[in-house]
Structure formats: structure tokens, C-alpha cells
C-alpha positions in Angstrom: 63.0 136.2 -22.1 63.7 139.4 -20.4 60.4 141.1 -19.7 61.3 144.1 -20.8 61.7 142.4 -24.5 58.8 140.2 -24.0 56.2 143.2 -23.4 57.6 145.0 -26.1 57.4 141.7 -28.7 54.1 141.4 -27.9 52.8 144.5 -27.7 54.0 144.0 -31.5 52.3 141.1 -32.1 49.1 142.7 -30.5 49.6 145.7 -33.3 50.2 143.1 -36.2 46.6 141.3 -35.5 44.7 144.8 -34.9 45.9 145.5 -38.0 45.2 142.3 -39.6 41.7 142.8 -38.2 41.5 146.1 -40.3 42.6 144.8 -43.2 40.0 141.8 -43.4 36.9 143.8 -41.6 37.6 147.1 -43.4 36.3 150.2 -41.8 32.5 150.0 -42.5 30.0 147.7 -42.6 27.5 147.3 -45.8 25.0 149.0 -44.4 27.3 151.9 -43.7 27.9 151.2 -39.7 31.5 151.3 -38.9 33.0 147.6 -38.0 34.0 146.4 -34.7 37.8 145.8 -35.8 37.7 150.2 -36.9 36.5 151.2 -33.5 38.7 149.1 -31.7 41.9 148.6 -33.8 41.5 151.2 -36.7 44.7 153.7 -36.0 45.7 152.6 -32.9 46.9 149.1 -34.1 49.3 151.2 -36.7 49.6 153.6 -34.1 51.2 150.6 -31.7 53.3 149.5 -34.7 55.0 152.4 -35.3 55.9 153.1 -31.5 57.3 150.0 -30.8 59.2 150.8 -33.9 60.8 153.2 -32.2 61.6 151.5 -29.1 63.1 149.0 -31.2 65.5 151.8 -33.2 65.9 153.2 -29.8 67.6 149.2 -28.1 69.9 149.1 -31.9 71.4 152.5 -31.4 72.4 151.6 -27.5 69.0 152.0 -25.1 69.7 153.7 -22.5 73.4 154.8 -23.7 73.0 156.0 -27.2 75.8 154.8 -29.6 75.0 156.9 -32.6 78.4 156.9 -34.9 78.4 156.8 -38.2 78.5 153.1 -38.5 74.9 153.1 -36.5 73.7 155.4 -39.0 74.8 153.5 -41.9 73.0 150.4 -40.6 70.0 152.2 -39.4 69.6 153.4 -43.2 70.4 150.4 -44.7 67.5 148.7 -42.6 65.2 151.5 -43.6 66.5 151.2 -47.5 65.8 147.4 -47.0 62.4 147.7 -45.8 61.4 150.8 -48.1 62.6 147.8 -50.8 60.2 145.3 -49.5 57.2 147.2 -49.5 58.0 148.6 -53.1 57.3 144.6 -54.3 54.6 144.4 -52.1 53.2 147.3 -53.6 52.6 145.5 -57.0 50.7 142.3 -54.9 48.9 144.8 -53.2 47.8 146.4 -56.2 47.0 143.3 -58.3 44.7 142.1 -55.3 43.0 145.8 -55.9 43.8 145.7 -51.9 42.7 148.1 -49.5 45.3 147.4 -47.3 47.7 150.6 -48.0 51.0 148.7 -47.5 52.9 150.7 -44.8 56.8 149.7 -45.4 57.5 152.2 -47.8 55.9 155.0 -45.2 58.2 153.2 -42.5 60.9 153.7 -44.1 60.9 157.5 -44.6 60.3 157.4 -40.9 63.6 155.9 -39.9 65.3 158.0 -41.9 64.0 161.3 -41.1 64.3 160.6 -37.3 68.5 159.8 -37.9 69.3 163.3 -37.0 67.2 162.3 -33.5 68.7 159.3 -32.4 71.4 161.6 -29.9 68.7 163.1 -28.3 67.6 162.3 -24.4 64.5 160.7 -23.5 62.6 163.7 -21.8 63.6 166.2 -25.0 62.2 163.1 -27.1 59.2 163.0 -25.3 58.6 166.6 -25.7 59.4 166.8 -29.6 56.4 164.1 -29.9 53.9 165.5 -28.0 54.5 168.8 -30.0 54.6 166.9 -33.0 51.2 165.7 -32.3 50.0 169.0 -31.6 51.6 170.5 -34.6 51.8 168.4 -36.9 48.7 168.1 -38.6 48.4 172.0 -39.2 51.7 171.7 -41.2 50.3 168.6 -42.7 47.3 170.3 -43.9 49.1 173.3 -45.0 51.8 171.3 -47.0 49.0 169.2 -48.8 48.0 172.3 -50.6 51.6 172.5 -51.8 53.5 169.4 -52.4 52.1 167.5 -55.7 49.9 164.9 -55.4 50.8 161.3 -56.7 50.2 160.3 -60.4 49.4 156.7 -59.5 46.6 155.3 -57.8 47.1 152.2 -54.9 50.1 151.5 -53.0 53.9 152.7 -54.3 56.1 150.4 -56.4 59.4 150.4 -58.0 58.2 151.8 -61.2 56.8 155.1 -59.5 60.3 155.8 -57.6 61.2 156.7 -61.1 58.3 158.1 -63.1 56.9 159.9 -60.2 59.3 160.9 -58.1 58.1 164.3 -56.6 54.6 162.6 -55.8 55.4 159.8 -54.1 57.4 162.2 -52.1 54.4 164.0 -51.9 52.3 161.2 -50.9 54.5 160.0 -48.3 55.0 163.3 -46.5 51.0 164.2 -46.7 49.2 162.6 -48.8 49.1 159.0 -48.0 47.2 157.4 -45.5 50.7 157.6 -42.6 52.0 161.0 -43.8 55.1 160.6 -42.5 55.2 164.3 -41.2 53.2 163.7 -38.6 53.6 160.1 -37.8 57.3 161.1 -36.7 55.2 161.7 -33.7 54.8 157.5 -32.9 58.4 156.8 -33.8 59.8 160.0 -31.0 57.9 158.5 -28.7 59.2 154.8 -29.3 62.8 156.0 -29.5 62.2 158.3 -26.0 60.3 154.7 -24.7 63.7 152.7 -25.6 65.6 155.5 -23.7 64.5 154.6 -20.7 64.8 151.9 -18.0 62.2 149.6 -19.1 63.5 146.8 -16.3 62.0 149.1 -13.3 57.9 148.1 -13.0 57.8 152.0 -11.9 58.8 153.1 -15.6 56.1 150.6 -17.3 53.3 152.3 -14.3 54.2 155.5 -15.2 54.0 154.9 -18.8 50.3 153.1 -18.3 49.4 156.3 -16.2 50.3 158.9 -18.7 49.4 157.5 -22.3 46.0 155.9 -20.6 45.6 159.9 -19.5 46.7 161.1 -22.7 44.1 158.5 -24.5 41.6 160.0 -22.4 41.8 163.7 -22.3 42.5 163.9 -26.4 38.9 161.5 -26.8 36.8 163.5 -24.0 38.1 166.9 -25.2 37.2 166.0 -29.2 34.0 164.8 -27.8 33.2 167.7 -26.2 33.9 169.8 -29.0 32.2 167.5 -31.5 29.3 167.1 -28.9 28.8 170.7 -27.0 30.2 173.4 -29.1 29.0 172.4 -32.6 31.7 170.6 -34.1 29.9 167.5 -35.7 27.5 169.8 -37.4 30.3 171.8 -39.0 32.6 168.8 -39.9 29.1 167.2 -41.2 28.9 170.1 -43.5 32.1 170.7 -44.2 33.6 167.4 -44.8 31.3 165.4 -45.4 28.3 166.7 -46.9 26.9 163.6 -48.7 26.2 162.2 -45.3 22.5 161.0 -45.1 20.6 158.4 -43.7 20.6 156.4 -40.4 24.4 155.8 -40.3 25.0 159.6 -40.8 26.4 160.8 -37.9 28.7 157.3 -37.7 30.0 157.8 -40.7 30.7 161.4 -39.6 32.2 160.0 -37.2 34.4 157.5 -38.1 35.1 158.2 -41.8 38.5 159.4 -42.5 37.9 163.3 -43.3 39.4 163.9 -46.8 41.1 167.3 -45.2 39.8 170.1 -47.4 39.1 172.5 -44.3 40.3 173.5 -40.7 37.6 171.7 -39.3 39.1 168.4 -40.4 41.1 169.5 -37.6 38.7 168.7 -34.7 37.8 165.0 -36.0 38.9 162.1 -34.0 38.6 159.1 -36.9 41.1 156.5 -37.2 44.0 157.8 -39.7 42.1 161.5 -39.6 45.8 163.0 -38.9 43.9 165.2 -36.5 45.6 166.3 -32.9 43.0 165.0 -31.4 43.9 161.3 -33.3 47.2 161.6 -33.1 47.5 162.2 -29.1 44.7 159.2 -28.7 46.4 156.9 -30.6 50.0 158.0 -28.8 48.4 157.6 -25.5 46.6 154.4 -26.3 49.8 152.8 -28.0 51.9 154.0 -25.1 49.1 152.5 -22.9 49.1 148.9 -24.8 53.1 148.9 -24.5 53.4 149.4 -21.0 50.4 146.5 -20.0 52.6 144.5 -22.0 55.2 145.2 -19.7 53.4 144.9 -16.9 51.6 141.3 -17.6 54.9 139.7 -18.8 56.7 140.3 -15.4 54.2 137.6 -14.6 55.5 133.8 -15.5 52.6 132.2 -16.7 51.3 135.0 -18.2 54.3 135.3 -20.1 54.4 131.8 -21.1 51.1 132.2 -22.4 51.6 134.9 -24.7 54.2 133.3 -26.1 52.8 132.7 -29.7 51.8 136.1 -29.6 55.6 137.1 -28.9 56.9 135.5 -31.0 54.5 136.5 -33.8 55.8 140.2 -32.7 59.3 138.9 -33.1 59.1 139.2 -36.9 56.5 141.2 -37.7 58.4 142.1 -41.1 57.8 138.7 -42.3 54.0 138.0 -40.8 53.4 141.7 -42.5 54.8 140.7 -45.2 53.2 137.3 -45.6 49.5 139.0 -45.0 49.3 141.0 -47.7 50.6 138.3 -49.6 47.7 135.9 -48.3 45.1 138.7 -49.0 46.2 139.6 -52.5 45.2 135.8 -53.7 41.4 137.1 -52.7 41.5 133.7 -50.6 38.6 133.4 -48.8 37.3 136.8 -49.4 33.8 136.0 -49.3 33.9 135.1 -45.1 36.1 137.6 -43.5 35.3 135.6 -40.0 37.2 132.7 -41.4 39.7 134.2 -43.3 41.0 136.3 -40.3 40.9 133.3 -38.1 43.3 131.5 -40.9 45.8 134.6 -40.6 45.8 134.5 -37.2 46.1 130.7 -36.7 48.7 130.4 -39.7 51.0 133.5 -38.4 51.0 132.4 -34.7 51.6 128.8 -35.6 54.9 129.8 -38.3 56.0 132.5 -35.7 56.8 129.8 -33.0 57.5 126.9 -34.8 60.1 129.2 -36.6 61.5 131.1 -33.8 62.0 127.5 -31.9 63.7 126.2 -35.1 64.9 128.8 -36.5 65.5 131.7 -34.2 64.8 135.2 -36.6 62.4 135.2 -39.2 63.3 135.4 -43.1 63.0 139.0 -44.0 64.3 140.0 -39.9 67.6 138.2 -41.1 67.4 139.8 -44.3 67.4 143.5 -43.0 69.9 142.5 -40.5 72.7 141.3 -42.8 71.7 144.4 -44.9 72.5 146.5 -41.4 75.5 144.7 -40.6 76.7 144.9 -44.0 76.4 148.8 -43.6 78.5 148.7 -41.0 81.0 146.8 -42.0 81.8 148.8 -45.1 81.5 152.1 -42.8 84.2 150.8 -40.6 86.7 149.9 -43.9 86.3 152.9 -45.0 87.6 154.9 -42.0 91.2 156.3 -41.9 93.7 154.8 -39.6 93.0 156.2 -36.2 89.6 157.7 -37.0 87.1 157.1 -33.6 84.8 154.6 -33.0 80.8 154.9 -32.5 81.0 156.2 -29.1 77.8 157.6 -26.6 75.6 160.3 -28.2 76.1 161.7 -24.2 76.8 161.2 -21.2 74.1 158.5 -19.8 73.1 155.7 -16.9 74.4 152.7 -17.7 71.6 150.4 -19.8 70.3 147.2 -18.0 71.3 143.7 -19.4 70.0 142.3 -22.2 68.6 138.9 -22.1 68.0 136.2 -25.6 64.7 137.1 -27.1 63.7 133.5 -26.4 59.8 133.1 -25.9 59.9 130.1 -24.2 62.7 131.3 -21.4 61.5 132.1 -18.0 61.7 135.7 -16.8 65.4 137.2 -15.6 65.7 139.7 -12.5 67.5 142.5 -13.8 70.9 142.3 -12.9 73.6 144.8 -12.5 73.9 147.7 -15.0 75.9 145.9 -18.3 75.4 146.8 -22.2 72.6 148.2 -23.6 69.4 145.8 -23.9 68.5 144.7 -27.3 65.8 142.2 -28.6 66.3 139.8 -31.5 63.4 141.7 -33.2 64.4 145.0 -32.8 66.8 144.2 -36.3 64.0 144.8 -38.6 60.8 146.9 -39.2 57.9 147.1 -37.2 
């Protein structure tokens, strides 16, 4: 495998067991202390997810030539339709576990359509609409939160709320819910302006490492230094959380999801807070976690020994999938330790038994017959003589793919050739 597609499958798979880690840990401990799995994985896990999301829409609409026709856009939204589908059902598993998980899919798929009107756009002016996004986009969140109705129904989004609620799922999706989609278009810029680039050259993954560890850094030490020397935890003590007492106060202060009734909700740095100061951590520290990825799996043997853990990220759909699943029988609820160690073990040992055996996983080849289907009827539908997909712009040639086999060795990059794709880049992240 290509190391290019191996740091970016497992840089997925390190973003599907962060999450997982969430998911079975929670946020807080019973005695009101926030868990090991929040501080480390909560937001940036999801965070990770959605970036590599977008370097994975990024290799299916060309890499580093974009090839954004009509028939990519029909496949791109029937992929998002398909996924949006999947976490519908989930929805009702999710719910009939009384699940904390907040199913993501549906939020996903919102994403990949609202970034269609993107996908022409170079890598630098990419780059720039996420960083702006991350600065601007929780003030228009807030605002719009004030405006756009709030869902009718409580838990995760099914098929029966498409219909009786329409206006506030769209609500909840956009601002409400726990990855308004608003401002989490900021992850998915940054994946596509990520997939634009040459990720073959070590330079591009060193630069990468350098600027999302800096941006990881400055957004953290600049909310702490608000929260810490100019008053801010006070005021978002008072302001947004004024039940706060006892010794876990100032933790839960500062690691509790603000519930965004005032400005100052604006200056906290909690996972999923939909703060600037959370959304440029988590884009630095997913960009960060990408490009070691990179990095390490230029290395053989390190390679080979992530290779479950690629694999795992090669069909993250499915694992997703398959994890709220698990967790809605309420199997082994009572011992988290356990139960996290059986969804790792169980989705690392199916990943790479199936991807020997079977090559993409279940739902992966579901969304990419729905893709390919798309495209199809978009091409039989075009007059005699109409144009192909052709480049979005005038571009440097992509580097050459390579199979998205974990077991393969590394491949030097080789003369410039069509775009670079990976085998998991045909379904959701």
C-alpha cells in the first residue's frame, strides 16, 4: 500500500477507536471528573473523522486534478443519500438502546452535500475557506440557533422524523445537533484542501505536522489564557453553567459541553463546544494525527504493524455501523473496560480478516454501487455529443495510485499518472 493511502486509512481507524472510546467511557466520570477517553479523544476523534472525510471526497473527485462533472456530482450525492440512509436506521437502534452515542451519518451526509459547490476549488483557497470557517462559524451558528426551529423529537434522527419534522431536523442538523453541520464544513474543507495536495512528497506530510500541531497549540494556549488571566472561567461559570458546585466544579466548567445561551459560550474550549477556540484545536490536532500517519507509514515495519488498524480505517462505514449496533444490545454495559476491549478486538480482527478475503467492507460496497449507479444513469442521460467530466482547472498532474492493500509493502512514487485514490475513500468516514 501506497503510504500516502496507508496514513490516511489509519489515521481513520485511529478516529474510529477515539470515538469508540467516547462512546463507552462517556464524558464524565460518576463522581463528576471528566474521563480519560473525553480529554484525549472527545472532539478530536470526530474531528479526525470528518477530515479524513474530506481527503477521501477530495482522491473520488480526482486528487490533485479535480474532475468535478456532473457525473462526479451525481455519485458524490448518491454516496451522501446512501449514508444519510444508513444512519436514519441506525437512528432507531440508537434510540432503542436509549444511546448516548449521537449517530453522526445523517450529520455526514449534509456535509457532503453542502461542500458540492466546493469540490472545483484549489487547495490554498480551500484551506483559507476552513480556517475562516472555524473562526466564523460558530458566531453564525449561535446566531442561527435563535432562529431556525428546534427538533420535535428527542435522540438521534430516523426515517419517521424526515417526514413529521422536517424543518427541525433541518434545524438540528445545521445548529442544533451535537456536529452542526454549519460549522463542521470547516473539517471537511480542510480534508478536501488535504486531498488536493501531493501527499507522496514527506515535505507536504512535515508541513502539515508543523502547522495543525501550531494551530492545536495557539487555539489551546490562547483559550487558556483567556479562561485563566482575563476572567473567562468565572464568566462562562456563571453564565453557562451556573449549577456548578462542588470539587469537580471548575472540570466540569471546563469540559462540559456549554449549552450556548450566551457570547461567552464563545470562549470555551470543551469537546463539541462549537467554539473557535474548539474548532481550530480540533482542526489542528486532526491535521496533526493525519500527517504522523503519513509520516510513520513511509516506514515498512511500522506500516506492517498498523495494518489491523488500516484496515479497520478502510471501512469505517461498516465498523461505525457495527458499533452502535453492538452498544444498542446494552452488552456488557456494566464494565466499560471490557466492553471497549471487545469492540476493539472484534472490529480489528473482521477488518483484516475481511479486507484479505474480501477486499471492501459491506456497507463501503454498498455506497459504492450506489455512486457508480449515479453515474451511470448521469452518463445515459446526456445528449449525443454533450462533454465529459473534465478538470475543475488547470492543475499538476496527481501522483499514482497504488491497491489499498494493507499487507503490500510501500511503493516509491513513480512518475506523475491518474489521480490517487484509496479503496476506502468510496464510502463515509
Amino acid at each position: 500500500m501506497a503510504p500516502r493511502i496507508a496514513g490516511v486509512d489509519v489515521a481513520r481507524g485511529l478516529a474510529l477507536l477515539g470515538m469508540f472510546s467516547v462512546h463507552v467511557f462517556g464524558a464524565f466520570e460518576p463522581d463528576a471528573s471528566p474521563t480519560v477517553a473525553w480529554q484525549l479523544a472527545g472532539g478530536r476523534s470526530s474531528a479526525t473523522f470528518a477530515l479524513v472525510a474530506g481527503v477521501g471526497l477530495a482522491f473520488t473527485t480526482g486528487g490533485r486534478t479535480p474532475r468535478v462533472g456532473r457525473g462526479s456530482l451525481a455519485a458524490v450525492t448518491a454516496r451522501a443519500l446512501t449514508v444519510g440512509l444508513i444512519g436514519l436506521l441506525l437512528g432507531y437502534a440508537a434510540n432503542a438502546g436509549d444511546l448516548g452515542v449521537d449517530v453522526i451519518l445523517v450529520f455526514y451526509a449534509l456535509l457532503f452535500l453542502l461542500t458540492l459547490p466546493l469540490l472545483t476549488l484549489r487547495a490554498r483557497t480551500l484551506g483559507c475557506v476552513a480556517l475562516a470557517l472555524g473562526v466564523l462559524a460558530p458566531f453564525l451558528v449561535h446566531v442561527l440557533r435563535g432562529v431556525l426551529p428546534e427538533p420535535a423529537f428527542d435522540g438521534d434522527p430516523t426515517l419517521q422524523d424526515v417526514v413529521t419534522d422536517p424543518a427541525g431536523l433541518l434545524g438540528d442538523l445545521l445548529v442544533h445537533g451535537p456536529y452542526p453541520v454549519l460549522a463542521w464544513t470547516a473539517y471537511l474543507c480542510a480534508g478536501l484542501a488535504i486531498g488536493r495536495l501531493d501527499l507522496f512528497d514527506r515535505r507536504t506530510a512535515t508541513r502539515l505536522l508543523s502547522a495543525g500541531a501550531a494551530l492545536a497549540a495557539a487555539s489551546w494556549l490562547a483559550c487558556s489564557w483567556w479562561l485563566f488571566h482575563w476572567g473567562g472561567l468565572e464568566r462562562l461559570r456563571r453564565t453557562e453553567f451556573p449549577d456548578a458546585t462542588g470539587p469537580h466544579a471548575r472540570d466540569q466548567v471546563l469540559w462540559d459541553t456549554p449549552d450556548g445561551e450566551t457570547w461567552w459560550s464563545m470562549i470555551s474550549r470543551a469537546p463539541h463546544s462549537t467554539s473557535p477556540f474548539d474548532l481550530l484545536h480540533t482542526l489542528g490536532a486532526a491535521t496533526a494525527v493525519l500527517a504522523v500517519a503519513l509520516l510513520l507509514t513511509r516506514v515498512t515495519w511500522v506500516r506492517r504493524a498498523l495494518l489491523p488498524l488500516a484496515a479497520a480505517g478502510s471501512m469505517p462505514l461498516t465498523l461505525y455501523s457495527a458499533h452502535v449496533l453492538f452498544l444498542a444490545t446494552g452488552t456488557l454495559n456494566g464494565s466499560p473496560g471490557i466492553q471497549y476491549a471487545v469492540l476493539v478486538a472484534g472490529s480489528l480482527l473482521f477488518a483484516v480478516a475481511w479486507r484479505l478475503t474480501r477486499g471492501r467492507g459491506p456497507l463501503e460496497v454498498l455506497v459504492a454501487g450506489a455512486a457508480r449507479k449515479a453515474r451511470a444513469w448521469e452518463r445515459g442521460r446526456r445528449t449525443p455529443g454533450s462533454p465529459p467530466d473534465l478538470p475543475a482547472h488547470r492543475s499538476e498532474p496527481a501522483q499514482p495510485s497504488q491497491p489499498s492493500q494493507p499487507a503490500a509493502p510501500a511503493a516509491p512514487a513513480a512518475p506523475a499518472a491518474p489521480a490517487a485514490r484509496s479503496e476506502s475513500q468510496d464510502q463515509h468516514r
